[in-house]
C-alpha positions as CSV (number, residue, x, y, z in Angstrom):
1,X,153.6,105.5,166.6
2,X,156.3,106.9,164.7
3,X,156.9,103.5,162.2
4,X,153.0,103.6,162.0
5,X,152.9,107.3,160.6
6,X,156.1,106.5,158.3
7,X,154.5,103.5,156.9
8,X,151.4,105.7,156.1
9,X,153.6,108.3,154.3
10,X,155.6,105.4,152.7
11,X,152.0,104.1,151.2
12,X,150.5,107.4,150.2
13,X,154.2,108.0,148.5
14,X,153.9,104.8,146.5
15,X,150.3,105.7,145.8
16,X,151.5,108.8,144.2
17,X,154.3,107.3,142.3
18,X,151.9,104.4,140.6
19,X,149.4,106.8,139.6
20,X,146.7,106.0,141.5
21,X,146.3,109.2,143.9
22,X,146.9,112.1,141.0
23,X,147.9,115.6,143.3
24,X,146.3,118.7,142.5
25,X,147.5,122.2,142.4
26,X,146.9,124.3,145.4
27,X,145.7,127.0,142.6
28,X,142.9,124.6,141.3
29,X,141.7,124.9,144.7
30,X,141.4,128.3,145.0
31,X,139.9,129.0,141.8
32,X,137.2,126.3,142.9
33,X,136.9,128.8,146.2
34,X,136.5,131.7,144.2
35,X,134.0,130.1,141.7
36,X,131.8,129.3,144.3
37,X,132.3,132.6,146.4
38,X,131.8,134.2,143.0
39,X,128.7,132.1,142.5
40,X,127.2,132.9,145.9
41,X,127.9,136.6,145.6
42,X,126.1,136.5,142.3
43,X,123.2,134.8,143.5
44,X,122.7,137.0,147.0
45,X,122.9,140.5,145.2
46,X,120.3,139.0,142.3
47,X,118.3,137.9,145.3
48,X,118.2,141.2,146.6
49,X,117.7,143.1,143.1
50,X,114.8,140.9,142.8
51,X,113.4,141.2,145.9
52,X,113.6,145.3,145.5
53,X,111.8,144.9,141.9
54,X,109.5,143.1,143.7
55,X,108.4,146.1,146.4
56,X,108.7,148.6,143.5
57,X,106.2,146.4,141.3
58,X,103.7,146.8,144.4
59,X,104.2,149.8,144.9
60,X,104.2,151.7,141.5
61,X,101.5,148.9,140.0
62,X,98.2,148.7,140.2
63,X,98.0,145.5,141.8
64,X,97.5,145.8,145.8
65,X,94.9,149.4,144.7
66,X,92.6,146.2,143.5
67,X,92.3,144.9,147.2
68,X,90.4,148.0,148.1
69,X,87.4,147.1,146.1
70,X,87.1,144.0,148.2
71,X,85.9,140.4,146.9
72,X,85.4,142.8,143.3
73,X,88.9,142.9,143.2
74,X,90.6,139.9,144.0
75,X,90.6,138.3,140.6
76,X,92.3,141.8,138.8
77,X,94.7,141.5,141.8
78,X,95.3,137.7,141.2
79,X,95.9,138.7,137.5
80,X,97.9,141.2,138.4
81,X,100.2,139.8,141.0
82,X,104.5,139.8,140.2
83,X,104.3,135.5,140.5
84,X,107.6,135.9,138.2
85,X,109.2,138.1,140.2
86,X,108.1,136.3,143.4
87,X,109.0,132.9,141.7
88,X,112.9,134.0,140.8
89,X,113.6,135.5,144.7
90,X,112.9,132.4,146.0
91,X,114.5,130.5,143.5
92,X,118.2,133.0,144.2
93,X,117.6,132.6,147.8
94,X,117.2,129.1,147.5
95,X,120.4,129.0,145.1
96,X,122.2,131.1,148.0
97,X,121.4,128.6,150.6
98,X,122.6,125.9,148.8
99,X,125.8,127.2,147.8
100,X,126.8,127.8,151.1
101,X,126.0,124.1,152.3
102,X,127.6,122.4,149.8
103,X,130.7,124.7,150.6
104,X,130.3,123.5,153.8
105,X,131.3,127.5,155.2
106,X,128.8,126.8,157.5
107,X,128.3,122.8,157.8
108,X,126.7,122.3,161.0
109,X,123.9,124.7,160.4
110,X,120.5,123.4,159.4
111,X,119.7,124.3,155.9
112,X,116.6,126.1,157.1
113,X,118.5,128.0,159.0
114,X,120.2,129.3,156.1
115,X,117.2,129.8,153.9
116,X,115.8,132.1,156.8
117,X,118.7,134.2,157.7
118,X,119.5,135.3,154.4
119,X,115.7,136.0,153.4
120,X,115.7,138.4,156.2
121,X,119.4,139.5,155.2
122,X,118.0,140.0,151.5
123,X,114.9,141.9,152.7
124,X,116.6,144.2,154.9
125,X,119.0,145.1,152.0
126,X,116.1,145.2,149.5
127,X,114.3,147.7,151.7
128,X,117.6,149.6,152.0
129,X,118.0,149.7,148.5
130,X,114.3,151.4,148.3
131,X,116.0,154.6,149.0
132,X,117.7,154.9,145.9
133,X,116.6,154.9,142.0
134,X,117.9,151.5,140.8
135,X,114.4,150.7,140.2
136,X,113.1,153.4,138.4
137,X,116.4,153.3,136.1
138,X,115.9,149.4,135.6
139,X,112.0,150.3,134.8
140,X,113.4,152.7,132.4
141,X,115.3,150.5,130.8
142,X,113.0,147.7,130.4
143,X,111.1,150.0,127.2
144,X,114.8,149.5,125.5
145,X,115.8,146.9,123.1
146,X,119.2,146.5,124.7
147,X,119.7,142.9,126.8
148,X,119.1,144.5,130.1
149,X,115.5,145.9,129.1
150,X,114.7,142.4,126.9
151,X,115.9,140.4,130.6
152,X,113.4,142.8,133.1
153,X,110.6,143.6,130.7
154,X,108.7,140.7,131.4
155,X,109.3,141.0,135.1
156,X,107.9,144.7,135.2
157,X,105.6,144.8,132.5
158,X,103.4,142.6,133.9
159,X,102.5,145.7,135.7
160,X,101.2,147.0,132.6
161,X,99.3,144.2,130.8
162,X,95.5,143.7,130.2
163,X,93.7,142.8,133.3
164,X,90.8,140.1,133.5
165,X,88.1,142.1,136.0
166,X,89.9,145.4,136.0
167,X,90.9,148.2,133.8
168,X,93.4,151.2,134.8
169,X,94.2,154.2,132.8
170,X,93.1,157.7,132.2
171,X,89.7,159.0,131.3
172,X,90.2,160.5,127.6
173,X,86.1,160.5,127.0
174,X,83.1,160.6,129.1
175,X,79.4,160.5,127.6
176,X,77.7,159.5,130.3
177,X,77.3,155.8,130.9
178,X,80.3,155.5,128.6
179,X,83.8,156.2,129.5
180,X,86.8,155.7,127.3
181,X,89.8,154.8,128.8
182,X,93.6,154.9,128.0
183,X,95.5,152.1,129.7
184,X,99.0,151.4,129.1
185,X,98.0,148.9,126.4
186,X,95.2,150.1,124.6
187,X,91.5,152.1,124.4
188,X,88.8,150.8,126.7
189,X,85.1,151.6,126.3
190,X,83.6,151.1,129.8
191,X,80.2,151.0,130.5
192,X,79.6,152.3,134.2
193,X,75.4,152.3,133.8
194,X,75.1,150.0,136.9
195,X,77.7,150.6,139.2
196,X,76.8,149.7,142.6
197,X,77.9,153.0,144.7
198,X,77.9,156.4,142.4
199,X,80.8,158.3,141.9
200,X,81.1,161.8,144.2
201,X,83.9,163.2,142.0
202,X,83.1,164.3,138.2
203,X,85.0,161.9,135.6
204,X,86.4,164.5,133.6
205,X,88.7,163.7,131.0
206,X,92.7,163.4,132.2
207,X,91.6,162.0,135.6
208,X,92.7,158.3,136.4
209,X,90.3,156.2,137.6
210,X,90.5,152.3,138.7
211,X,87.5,150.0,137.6
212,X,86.6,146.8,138.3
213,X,83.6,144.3,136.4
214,X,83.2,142.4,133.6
215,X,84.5,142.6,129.8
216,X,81.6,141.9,128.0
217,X,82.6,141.0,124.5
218,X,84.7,144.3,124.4
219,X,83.1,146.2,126.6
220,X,84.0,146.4,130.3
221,X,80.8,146.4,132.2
222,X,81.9,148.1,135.6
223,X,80.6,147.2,139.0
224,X,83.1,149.9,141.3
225,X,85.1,152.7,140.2
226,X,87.2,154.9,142.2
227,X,89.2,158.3,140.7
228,X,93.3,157.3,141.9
229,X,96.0,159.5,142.2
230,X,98.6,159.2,139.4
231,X,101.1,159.0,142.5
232,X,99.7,155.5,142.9
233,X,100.2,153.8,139.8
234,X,103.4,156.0,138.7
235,X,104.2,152.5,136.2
236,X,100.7,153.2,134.8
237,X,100.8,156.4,134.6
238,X,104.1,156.4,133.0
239,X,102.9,154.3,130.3
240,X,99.9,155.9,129.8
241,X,101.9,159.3,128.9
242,X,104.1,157.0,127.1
243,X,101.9,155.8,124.7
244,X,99.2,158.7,124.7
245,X,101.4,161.8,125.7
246,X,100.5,164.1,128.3
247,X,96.7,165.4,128.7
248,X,95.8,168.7,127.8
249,X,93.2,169.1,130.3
250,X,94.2,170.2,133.9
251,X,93.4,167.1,136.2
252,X,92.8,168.7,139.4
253,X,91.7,165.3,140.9
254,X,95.5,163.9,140.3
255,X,96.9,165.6,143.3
């Protein structure tokens, strides 16, 4: 046993005298450790950054207020709908799961089993992180021209582009079967003539209302419309006052 182990040793000695087994510094290998521990890391706090953008898009958007009009508002919410964001937490939890196979930290688990624990891990922390204002500060940021606004804008500001079948924004004119509207991108003329259920609350100018139709060569034909609550659509309504500054008029169907 002994002269079989020496004889091992004697060969893995000549190997490394003639150059054909090279020896590697114990340092290499803990700079590949930290690369990839560094690399995980990286990916699982994106994962949950993302996954918190994600519940603040729904939240502070307009997009789930479509699913209240019904089969009218399923092509404004499809429009509407943070696929980016959606996209890129799959993609870091995906990245996540890998990394930790290939390190083989946890070999004998299934790679399914991976994918799963850390989605609940990451949504669990992305609720957590609900609780404070990363998200407002990173929605903030996203109207700068510094890197970090240019890498989130086009994750948030979907929230705030044109809609195909919907229109959100602030009533700034009302003359009858015409409403002009103030959405975070431009002016809308909306002609609400033949809605299908009339609207119990006056559209005065300042309140925000959420519509849903048909843009008829530049003008938005409406088929529903509902007054919202600016604590709703706080992205909108952000941008609306961004671009438009505040109404004068008192909206006392805001609150």
């Amino acid at each position: 046993m002994n002269s079989e182990k020496n004889n091992i040793e004697q060969k893995i000695m000549n190997d490394i005298k003639s150059g054909k087994v090279k020896l590697r510094s114990k340092y290499i290998f803990l700079a590949e450790k930290l690369g990839v521990g560094s690399a995980f890391i990286l990916s699982l706090l994106l994962a949950i950054l993302f996954f918190n953008l994600l519940l603040f898009y729904l939240k502070t958007s307009d997009n789930l207020a479509y699913l209240s009009f019904g089969n009218h508002g399923v092509a404004a919410f499809l429009d509407s709908f943070p696929y980016l964001l959606v996209v890129s937490f799959v993609i870091l939890v995906f990245v996540s799961a890998y990394i930790i196979k290939q390190s083989n930290w946890l070999y004998k688990k299934p790679f399914v089993y991976l994918a799963v624990s850390l989605v609940g891990f990451v949504i669990l922390s992305g609720i957590v992180l609900t609780y404070t204002n990363i998200a407002d500060s990173i929605e903030e940021e996203s109207y700068n021209s510094r890197l970090a606004g240019n890498i989130f804008r086009p994750f948030l500001h979907r929230g705030l582009g044109e809609r195909h079948g919907g229109i959100v924004g602030r009533v700034m004119e009302n003359d009858g079967d015409l409403l002009t509207i103030q959405t975070p991108r431009s002016v809308k003329k909306v002609d609400i003539s033949n809605l299908e259920e009339s609207v119990v609350k006056p559209l005065v100018p300042g309140v925000f209302v959420m519509i849903v139709g048909n843009d008829d060569d530049g003008l938005f034909q409406a088929v529903k419309l509902r007054i919202i609550k600016e604590q709703e659509i706080q992205m909108v309504n952000k941008a609306v006052r961004r671009r438009f500054g505040s109404f004068t008029i008192h909206n006392t169907y805001s609150k």
